[in-house]
N, C-alpha and C positions, 0 to 999 in steps of 0.2 A: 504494500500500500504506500501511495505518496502523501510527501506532509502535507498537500492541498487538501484531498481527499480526507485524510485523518484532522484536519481542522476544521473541515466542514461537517464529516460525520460528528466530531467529538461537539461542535455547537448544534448542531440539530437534535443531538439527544438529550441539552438541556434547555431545548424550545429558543435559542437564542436569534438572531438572523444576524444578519452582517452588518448593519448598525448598531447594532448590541454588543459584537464582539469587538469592535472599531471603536466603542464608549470604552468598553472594561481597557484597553490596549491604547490609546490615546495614540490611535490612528485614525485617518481616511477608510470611510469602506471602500473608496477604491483600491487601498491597499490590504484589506482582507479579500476582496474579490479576485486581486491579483495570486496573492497565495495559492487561495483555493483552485484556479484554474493553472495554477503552475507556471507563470509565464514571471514571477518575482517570487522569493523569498521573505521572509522574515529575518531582523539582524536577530545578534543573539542574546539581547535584554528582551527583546518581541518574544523568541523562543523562551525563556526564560518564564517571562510572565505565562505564556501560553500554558507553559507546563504545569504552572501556579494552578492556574484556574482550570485545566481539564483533570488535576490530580494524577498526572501519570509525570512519567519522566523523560527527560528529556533523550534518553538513550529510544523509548521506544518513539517517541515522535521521529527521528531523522531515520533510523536505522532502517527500515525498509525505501526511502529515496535513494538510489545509487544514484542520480543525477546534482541532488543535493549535497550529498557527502562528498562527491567532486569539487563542488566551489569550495568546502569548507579548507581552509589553508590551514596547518596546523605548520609555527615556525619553531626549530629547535633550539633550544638557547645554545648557543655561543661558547664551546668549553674552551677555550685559547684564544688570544688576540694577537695579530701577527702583527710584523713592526709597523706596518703602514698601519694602519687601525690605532694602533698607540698613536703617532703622532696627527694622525686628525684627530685626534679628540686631547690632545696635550701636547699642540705645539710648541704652548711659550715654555715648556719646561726647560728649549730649546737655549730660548734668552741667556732664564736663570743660569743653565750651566756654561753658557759659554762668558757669563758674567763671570761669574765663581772663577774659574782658570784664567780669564785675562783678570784678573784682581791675583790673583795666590801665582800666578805663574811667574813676575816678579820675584815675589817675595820668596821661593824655593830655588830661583835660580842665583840671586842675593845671598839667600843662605849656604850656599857650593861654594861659592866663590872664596 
């Protein structure tokens, strides 16, 4: 079954219509009616609440859409940052050290001497 289908059966069987669920969901019924006929999605506060108020979960709402489960992107976090990644996000540490050694590189080659 698809999530259109399973939103419009699961409001049908508590007598709701598509303005009703579009009130409980603080959407457009055209945005329920797009659901239901499968041509848009729900985000996933929409699924969220959906799940709320038809008391089932959100596992069995998506899990029979294979078309659905395609858009859903799931991203892996990040286990290592490679040197480029360090330095866009902590350029100026670039500054600071090249501060630090022209300040102290004097004073170590001073001290040799």
């Amino acid at each position: 079954m698809i999530l259109g289908q399973r939103i419009k059966e699961e409001g049908e069987k508590r007598g709701w219509t598509q303005n009703d669920l579009a009130e409980l969901l603080n959407v457009s019924r055209q945005s329920v009616s797009k659901w239901e006929i499968g041509t848009a999605y729900p985000d996933i506060e929409r699924l969220i609440q959906i799940s709320d108020l038809f008391q089932v979960s959100l596992d069995s709402l998506i899990k029979g859409d294979e078309k659905f489960q395609k858009k859903i992107k799931v991203q892996n976090p990040q286990v290592g940052m490679t040197f480029w990644d360090f330095l866009s996000k902590r350029w100026w540490i670039i500054f600071v050290v090249a501060w630090c050694l022209a300040w102290l590189l004097p004073v170590i080659v001073h001290a040799f001497k």
